[in-house]
C-alpha positions as CSV (number, residue, x, y, z in Angstrom):
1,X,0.0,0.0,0.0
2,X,1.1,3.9,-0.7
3,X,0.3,6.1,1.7
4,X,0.5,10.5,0.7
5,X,0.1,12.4,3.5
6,X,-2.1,15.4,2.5
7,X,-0.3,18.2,3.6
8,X,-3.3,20.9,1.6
9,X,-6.3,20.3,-0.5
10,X,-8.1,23.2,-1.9
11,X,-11.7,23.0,-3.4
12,X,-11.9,25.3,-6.7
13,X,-14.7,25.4,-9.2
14,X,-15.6,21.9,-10.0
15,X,-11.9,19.8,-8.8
16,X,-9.2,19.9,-5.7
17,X,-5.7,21.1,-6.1
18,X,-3.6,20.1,-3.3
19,X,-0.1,18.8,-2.1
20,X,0.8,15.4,-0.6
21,X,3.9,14.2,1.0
22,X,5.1,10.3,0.2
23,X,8.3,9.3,1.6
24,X,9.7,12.4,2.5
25,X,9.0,13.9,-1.7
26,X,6.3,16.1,-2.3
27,X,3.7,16.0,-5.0
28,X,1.1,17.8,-6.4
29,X,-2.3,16.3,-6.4
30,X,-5.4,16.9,-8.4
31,X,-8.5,15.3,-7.9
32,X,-11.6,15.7,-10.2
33,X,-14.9,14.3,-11.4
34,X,-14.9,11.5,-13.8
35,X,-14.4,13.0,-17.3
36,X,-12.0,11.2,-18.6
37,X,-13.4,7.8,-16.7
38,X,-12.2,6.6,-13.2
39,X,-9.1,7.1,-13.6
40,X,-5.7,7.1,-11.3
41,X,-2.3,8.2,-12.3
42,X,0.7,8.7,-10.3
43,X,3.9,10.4,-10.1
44,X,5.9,7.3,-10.5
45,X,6.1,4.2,-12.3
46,X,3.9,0.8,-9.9
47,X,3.5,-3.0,-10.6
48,X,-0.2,-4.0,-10.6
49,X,-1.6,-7.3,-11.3
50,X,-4.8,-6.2,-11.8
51,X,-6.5,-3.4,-14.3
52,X,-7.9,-1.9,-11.2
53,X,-6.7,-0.4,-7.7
54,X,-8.0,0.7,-4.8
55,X,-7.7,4.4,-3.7
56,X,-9.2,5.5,-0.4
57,X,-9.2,8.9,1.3
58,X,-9.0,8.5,5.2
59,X,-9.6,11.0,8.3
60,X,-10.3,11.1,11.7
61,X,-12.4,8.4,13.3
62,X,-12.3,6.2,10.8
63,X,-14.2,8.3,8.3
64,X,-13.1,7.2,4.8
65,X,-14.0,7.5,0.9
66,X,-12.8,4.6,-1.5
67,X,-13.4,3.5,-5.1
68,X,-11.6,1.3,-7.6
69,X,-9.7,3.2,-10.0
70,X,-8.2,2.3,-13.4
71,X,-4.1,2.6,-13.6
72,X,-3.4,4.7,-16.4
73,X,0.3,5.0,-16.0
74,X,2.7,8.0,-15.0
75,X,1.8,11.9,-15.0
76,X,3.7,14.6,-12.9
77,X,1.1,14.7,-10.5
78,X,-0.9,12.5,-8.4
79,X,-4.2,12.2,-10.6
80,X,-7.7,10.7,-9.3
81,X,-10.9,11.4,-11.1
82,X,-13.5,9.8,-9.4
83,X,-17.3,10.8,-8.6
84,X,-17.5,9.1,-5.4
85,X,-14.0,10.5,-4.3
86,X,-14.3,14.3,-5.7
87,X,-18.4,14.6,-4.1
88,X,-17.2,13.2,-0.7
89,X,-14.4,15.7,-0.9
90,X,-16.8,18.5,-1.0
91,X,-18.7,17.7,1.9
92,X,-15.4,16.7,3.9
93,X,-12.3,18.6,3.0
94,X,-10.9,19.7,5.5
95,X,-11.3,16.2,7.5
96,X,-9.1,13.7,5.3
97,X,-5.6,13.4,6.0
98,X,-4.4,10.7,3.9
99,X,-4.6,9.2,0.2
100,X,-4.6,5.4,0.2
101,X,-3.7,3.6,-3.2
102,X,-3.8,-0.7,-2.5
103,X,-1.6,-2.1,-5.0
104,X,-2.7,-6.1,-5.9
């Protein structure tokens, strides 16, 4: 499992622009609605047996969001479109703490 630490997420128009912290780097972080499909990309190369991976936003008390997200390869940023993900994030921003992503 990969664990970012969400150092900031901010809510603009319609997506979340934020920075995360993973093994002492920092990345950028966007995460949006599902235009382009449910999809994940990171900011480095991963292994996955499977098509799909899990990505789940966690907080306080065991509040969490999670949805299966395609693996679309690299991009300079961390990248999740997801529905489920981007309308949980509205109503709980400032509560998560940490992005998930369970590699199979």
């Amino acid at each position: 499992m990969l664990s970012f630490k969400i150092i900031k997420l901010d809510i603009f128009q319609s997506y979340f622009f934020g920075e995360t912290e993973f093994r002492n780097d920092k990345y950028k972080v966007n995460i949006q609605n599902q235009r382009r499909g449910k999809v994940l990309k990171l900011p480095f190369e991963i292994k996955s047996k499977k098509e799909r991976v899990m990505v789940r936003l966690t907080g306080p008390k065991d509040m969490f969001v999670e949805d299966y997200l395609v693996y679309q390869g690299e991009s300079e940023w961390l990248e999740i479109d997801s529905d489920e993900i981007t309308y949980f994030l509205a109503d709980h921003q400032d509560q998560c703490d940490t992005i998930e992503i369970v590699i199979e």
